[in-house]
SEZAGU-673892 format. One record per residue (C-alpha): residue in one letter; residue number from 1; x, z, y. Coordinates in nm, 4 decimals. Layout:
N
A, NUM, X, Z, Y
...
This chain:
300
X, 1, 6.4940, 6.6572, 1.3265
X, 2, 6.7638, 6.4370, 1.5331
X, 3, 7.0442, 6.6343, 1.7110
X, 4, 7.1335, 6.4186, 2.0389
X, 5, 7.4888, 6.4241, 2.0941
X, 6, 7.5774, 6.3599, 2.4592
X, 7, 7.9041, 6.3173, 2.5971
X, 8, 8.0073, 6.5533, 2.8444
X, 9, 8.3504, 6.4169, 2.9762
X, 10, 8.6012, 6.1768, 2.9597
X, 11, 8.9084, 6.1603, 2.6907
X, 12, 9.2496, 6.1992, 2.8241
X, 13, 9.3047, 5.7999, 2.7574
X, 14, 9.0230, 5.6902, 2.9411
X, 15, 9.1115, 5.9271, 3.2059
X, 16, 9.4914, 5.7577, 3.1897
X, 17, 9.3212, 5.4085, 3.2369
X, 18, 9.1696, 5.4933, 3.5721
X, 19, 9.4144, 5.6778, 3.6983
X, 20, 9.6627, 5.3691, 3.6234
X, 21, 9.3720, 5.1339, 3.7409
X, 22, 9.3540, 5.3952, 4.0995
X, 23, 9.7477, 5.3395, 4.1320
X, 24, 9.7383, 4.9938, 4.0931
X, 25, 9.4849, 4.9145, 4.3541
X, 26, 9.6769, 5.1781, 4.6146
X, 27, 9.9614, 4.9761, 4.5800
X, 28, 9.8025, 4.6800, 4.6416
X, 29, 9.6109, 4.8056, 4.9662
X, 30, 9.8983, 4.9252, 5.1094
X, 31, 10.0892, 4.6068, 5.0812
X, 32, 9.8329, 4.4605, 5.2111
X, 33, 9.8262, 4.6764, 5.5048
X, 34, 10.2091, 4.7092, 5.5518
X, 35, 10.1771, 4.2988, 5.5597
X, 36, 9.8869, 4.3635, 5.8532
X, 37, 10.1466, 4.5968, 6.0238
X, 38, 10.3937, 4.3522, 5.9829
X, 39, 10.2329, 4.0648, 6.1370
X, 40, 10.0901, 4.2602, 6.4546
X, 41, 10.4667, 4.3746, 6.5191
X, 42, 10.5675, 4.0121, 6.4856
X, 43, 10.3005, 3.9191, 6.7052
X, 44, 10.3586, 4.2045, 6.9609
X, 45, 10.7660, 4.1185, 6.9591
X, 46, 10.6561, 3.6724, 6.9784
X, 47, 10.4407, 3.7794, 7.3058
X, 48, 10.6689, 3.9908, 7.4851
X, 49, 10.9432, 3.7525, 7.4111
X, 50, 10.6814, 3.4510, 7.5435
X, 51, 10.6593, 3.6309, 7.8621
X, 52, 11.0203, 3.6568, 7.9215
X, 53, 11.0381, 3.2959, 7.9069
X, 54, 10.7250, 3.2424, 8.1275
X, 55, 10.9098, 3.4892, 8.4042
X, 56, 11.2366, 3.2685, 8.3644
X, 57, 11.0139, 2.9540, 8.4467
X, 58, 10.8316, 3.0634, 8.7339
X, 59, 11.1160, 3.2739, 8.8450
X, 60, 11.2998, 2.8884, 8.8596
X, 61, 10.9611, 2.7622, 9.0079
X, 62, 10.9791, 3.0021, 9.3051
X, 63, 11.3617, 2.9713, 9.4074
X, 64, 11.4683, 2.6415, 9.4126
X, 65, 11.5214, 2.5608, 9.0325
X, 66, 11.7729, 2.8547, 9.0059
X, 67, 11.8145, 3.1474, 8.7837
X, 68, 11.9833, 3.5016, 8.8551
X, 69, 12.2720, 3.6264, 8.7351
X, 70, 12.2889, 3.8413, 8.4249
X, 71, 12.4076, 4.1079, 8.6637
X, 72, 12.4871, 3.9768, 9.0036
X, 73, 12.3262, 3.9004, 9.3858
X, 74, 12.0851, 3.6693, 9.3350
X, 75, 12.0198, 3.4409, 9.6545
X, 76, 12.2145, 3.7003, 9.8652
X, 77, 11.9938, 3.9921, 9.7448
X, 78, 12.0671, 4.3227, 9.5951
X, 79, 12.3218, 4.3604, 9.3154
X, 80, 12.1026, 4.4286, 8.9962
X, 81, 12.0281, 4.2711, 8.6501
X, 82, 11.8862, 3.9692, 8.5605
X, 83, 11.6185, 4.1676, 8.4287
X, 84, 11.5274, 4.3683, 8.7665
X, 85, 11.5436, 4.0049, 8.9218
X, 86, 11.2777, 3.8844, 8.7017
X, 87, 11.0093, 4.2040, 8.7059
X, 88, 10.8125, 4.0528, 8.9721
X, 89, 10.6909, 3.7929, 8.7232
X, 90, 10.6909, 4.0258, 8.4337
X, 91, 10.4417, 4.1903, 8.6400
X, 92, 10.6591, 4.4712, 8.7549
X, 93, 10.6553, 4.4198, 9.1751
X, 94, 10.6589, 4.8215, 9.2253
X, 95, 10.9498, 4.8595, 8.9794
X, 96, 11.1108, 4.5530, 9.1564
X, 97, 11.0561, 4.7481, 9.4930
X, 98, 11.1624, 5.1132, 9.3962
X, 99, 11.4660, 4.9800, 9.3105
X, 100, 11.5781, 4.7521, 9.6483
X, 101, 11.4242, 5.0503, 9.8521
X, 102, 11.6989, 5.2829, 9.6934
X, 103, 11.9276, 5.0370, 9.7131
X, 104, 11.8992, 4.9411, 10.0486
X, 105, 11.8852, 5.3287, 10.1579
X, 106, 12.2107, 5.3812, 9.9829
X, 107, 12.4053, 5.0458, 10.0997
X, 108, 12.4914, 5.2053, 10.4019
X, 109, 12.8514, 5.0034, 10.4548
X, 110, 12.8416, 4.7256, 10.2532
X, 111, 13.0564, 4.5996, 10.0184
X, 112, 13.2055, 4.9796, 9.9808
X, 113, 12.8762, 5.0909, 9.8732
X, 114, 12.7835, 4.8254, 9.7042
X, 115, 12.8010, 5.0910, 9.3520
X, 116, 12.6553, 5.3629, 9.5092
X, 117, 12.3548, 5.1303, 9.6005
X, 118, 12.3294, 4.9983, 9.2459
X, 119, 12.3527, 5.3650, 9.1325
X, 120, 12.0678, 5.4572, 9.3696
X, 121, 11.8517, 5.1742, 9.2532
X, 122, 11.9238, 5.2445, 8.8528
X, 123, 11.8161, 5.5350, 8.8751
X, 124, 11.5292, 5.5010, 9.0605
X, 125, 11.3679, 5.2818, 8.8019
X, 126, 11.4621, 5.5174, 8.4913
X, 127, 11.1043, 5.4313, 8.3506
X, 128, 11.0215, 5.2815, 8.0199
X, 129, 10.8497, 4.9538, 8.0281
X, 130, 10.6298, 4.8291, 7.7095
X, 131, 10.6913, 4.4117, 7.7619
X, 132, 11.0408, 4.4461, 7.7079
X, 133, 11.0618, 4.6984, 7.3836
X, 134, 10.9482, 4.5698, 7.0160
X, 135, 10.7157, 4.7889, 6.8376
X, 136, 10.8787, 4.6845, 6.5562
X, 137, 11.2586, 4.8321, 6.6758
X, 138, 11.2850, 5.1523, 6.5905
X, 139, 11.5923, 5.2364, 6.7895
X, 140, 11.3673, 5.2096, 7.1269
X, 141, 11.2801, 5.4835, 7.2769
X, 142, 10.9948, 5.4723, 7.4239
X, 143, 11.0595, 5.6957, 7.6861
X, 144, 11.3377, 5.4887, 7.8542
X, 145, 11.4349, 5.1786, 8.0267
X, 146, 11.5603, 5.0489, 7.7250
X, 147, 11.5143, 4.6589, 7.6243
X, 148, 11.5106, 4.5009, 7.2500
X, 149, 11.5788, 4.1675, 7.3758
X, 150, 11.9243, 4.0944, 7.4658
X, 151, 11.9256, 3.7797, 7.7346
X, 152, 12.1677, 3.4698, 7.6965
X, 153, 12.4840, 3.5885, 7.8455
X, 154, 12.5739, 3.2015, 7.9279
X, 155, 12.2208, 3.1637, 8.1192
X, 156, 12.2381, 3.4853, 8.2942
X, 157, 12.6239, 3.5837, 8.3494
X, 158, 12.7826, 3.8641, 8.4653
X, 159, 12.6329, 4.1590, 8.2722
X, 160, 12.8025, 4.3242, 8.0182
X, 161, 12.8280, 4.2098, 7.6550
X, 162, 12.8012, 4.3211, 7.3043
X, 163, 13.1468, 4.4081, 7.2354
X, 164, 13.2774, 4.5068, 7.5896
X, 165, 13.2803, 4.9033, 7.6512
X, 166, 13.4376, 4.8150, 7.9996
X, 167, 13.2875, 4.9325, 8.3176
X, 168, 13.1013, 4.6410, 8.5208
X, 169, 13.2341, 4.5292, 8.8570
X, 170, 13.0288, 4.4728, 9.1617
X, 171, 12.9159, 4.2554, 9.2621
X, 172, 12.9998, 4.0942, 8.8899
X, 173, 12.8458, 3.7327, 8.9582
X, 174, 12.6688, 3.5264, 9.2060
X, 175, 12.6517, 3.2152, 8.9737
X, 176, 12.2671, 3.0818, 8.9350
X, 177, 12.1763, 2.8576, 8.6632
X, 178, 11.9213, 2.5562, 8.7684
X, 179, 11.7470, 2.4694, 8.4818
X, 180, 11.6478, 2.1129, 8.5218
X, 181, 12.0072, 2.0272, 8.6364
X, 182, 12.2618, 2.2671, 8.4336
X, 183, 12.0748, 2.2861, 8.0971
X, 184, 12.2014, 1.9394, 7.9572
X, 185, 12.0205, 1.9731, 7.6375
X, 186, 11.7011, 2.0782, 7.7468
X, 187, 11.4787, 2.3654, 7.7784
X, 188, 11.3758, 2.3508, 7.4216
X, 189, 11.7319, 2.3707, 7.2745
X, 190, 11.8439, 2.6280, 7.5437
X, 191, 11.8071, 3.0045, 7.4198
X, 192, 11.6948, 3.2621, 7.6558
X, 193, 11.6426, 3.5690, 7.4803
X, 194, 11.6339, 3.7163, 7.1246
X, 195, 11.5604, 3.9992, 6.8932
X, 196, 11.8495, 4.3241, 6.9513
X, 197, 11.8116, 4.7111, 6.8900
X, 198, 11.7512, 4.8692, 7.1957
X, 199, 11.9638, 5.1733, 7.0592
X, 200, 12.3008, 5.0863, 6.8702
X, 201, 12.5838, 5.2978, 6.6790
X, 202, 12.8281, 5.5125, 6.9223
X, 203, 12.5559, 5.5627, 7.1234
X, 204, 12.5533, 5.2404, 7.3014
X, 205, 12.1794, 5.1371, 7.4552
X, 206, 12.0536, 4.8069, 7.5777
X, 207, 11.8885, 4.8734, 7.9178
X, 208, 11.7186, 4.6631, 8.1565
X, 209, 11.7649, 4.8469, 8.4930
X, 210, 12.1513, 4.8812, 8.4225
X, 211, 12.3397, 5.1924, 8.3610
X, 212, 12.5534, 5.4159, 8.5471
X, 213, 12.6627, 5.7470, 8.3581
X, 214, 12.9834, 5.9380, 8.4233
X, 215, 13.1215, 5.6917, 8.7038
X, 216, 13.1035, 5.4195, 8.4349
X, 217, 12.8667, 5.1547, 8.5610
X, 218, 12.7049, 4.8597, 8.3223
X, 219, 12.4133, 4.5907, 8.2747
X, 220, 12.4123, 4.5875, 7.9523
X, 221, 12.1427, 4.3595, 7.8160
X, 222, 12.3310, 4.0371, 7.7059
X, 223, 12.4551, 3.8493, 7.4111
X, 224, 12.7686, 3.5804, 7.3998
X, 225, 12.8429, 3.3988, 7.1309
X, 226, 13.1584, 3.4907, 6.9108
X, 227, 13.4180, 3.7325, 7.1123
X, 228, 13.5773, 3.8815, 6.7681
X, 229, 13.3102, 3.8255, 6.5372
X, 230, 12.9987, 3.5915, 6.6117
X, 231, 12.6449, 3.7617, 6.6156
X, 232, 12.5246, 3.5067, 6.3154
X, 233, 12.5019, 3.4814, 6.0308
X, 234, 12.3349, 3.8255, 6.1009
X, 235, 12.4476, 4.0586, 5.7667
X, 236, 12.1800, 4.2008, 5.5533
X, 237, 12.3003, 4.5404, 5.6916
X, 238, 12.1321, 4.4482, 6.0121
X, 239, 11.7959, 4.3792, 5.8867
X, 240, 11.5575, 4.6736, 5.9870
X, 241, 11.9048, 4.8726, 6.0276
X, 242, 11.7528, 5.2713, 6.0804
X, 243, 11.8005, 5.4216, 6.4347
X, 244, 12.1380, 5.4439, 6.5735
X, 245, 12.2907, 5.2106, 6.2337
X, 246, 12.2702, 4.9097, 6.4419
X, 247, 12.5983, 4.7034, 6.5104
X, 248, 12.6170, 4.6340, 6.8210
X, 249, 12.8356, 4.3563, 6.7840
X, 250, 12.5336, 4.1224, 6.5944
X, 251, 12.1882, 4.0572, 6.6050
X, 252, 11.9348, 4.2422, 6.4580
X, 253, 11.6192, 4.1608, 6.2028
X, 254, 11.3157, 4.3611, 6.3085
X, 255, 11.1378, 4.2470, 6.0248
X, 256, 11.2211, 4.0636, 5.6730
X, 257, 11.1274, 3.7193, 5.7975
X, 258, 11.4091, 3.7442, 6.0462
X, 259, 11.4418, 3.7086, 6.3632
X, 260, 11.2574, 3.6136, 6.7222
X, 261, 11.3833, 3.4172, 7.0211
X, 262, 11.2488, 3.2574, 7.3132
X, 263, 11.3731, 2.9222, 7.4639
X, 264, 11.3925, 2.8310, 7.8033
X, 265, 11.0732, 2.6149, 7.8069
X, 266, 10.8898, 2.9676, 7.6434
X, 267, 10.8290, 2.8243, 7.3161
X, 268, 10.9331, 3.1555, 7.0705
X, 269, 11.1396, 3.0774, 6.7258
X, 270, 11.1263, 3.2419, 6.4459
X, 271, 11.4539, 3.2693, 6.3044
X, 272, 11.6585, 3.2909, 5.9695
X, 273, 11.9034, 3.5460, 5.9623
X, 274, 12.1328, 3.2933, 5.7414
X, 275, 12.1232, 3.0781, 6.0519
X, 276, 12.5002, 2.9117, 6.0796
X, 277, 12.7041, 3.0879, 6.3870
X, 278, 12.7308, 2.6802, 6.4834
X, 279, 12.4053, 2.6594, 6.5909
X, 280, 12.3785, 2.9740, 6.7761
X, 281, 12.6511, 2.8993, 6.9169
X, 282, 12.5014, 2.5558, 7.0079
X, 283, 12.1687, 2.7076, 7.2016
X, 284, 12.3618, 2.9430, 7.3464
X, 285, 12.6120, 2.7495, 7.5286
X, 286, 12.2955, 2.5516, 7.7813
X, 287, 12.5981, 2.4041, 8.0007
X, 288, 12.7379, 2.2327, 7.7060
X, 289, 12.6210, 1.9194, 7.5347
X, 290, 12.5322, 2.0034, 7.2028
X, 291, 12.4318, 1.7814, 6.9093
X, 292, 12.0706, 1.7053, 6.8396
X, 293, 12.0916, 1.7694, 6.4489
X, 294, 12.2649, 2.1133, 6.4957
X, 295, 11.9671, 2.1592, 6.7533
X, 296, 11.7234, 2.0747, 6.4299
X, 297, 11.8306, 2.3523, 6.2123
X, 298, 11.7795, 2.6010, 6.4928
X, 299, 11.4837, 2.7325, 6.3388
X, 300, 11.4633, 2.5058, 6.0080
């Protein structure tokens, strides 16, 4: 008579071997989807930045060839930001018109309420708005007004920059950039905007209404090449920096393959964060003539 002898379970080491075989295709997947993740934020950050420079071309298209201010009048309108300027062709007419309405209620004997006005009109657009934060920034609170992209300081002046604490006057700047006559070395080697935490150390925020807490009144939302120290190189510390570890004094890397800008004829760059502070410095400065093969390693 045969006995059948039938196995009823596994051994410990063949248990071990699937386990280890489980592990290593978990880690895989989720590479694989942090890579997915990765590339939609990229994408996400490449099309908001793409608009921005679309807004900044018709915005030219529709007054005369000209540019506002970073923070300014623009064309003998209401003191705001260069970002409030350009809503209407982010799509954003009703923000645009909340905040003139509360301006113009407020300006009641101009120029002496010129900060009340602006006051009035920041804070009747304290709403967040989706085209201008990175999904990818995790300082941005998505509750607020707050911007990741800082604007070129040069193209848009007036507004306060990344290493001024100073309160902004107003009206800070009337002076409108035309972009086929005042950017000498062309719209594709002429920055517009990049890649910066919305939320930075100290509590400082990026905003693109403006800000006006405890009498102190700002538009921050720019960057300037070097004041003490020059936003690139950008140090590894400010590659995916965690919320509120951002410096606000350089750029930051939302993602490992560095970071995004957009030029003034809306092509987007991807950037190296090892890029030389001579070639920022080279895009930024669109009133300037600038070398073509600094241009070249822009976004080499």
């Amino acid at each position: 008579m045969k006995v059948s002898m039938r196995r009823e379970a596994f051994t410990l080491i063949e248990l071990l071997v699937v386990i280890a075989i489980m592990a290593i295709l978990m880690g895989l997947l989720l590479g694989a989807v942090q890579k997915v993740r990765e590339t939609a934020n990229n994408m996400q950050s490449m099309n908001n930045l793409r608009n921005i420079g679309l807004a900044v071309t018709n915005c030219a298209t529709q007054n005369k060839d000209k540019l506002p201010p970073g923070f300014g009048s623009f064309r003998s309108g209401p003191v705001m930001t260069g970002y409030m300027s350009l809503m209407p062709f982010l799509e954003q007419e009703t923000v645009f018109k909340d905040y003139i309405n509360a301006y113009n209620a407020a300006n009641t004997s101009p120029p002496t309420t010129i900060p009340a006005a602006i006051t009035a009109g920041i804070n009747s657009t304290r709403i967040p708005f989706k085209g201008l934060q990175a999904t990818s920034d995790v300082s941005a609170d998505s509750s607020l007004p707050q911007t990741s992209y800082a604007l070129n300081g040069i193209m848009f002046d007036g507004a306060t920059h990344q290493e001024s604490s100073a309160a902004t006057a107003a009206p800070s700047s009337t002076n409108s950039i035309r972009i086929s006559k005042d950017l000498i070395n062309g719209s594709t080697n002429s920055l517009v905007a990049l890649e910066k935490s919305a939320s930075c150390s100290s509590g400082i925020t990026n905003t693109f209404n403006g800000s006006a807490t405890s009498g102190v009144l700002q538009a921050r939302m720019v960057i300037l090449p070097g004041i003490s120290v020059s936003p690139a190189p950008v140090p590894t510390s400010q590659l995916r920096p965690a919320k509120g570890a951002a410096d606000v004094r350089y750029i930051q890397g939302f993602t490992s393959s560095g970071f995004h800008a957009v030029m003034a004829d809306a092509s987007t760059k991807n950037i190296s964060l090892n890029v030389a502070q001579a070639v920022f410095e080279a895009v930024c400065k669109v009133t300037t003539q600038g070398n073509s093969s600094v241009f070249s390693n822009w976004d080499d």
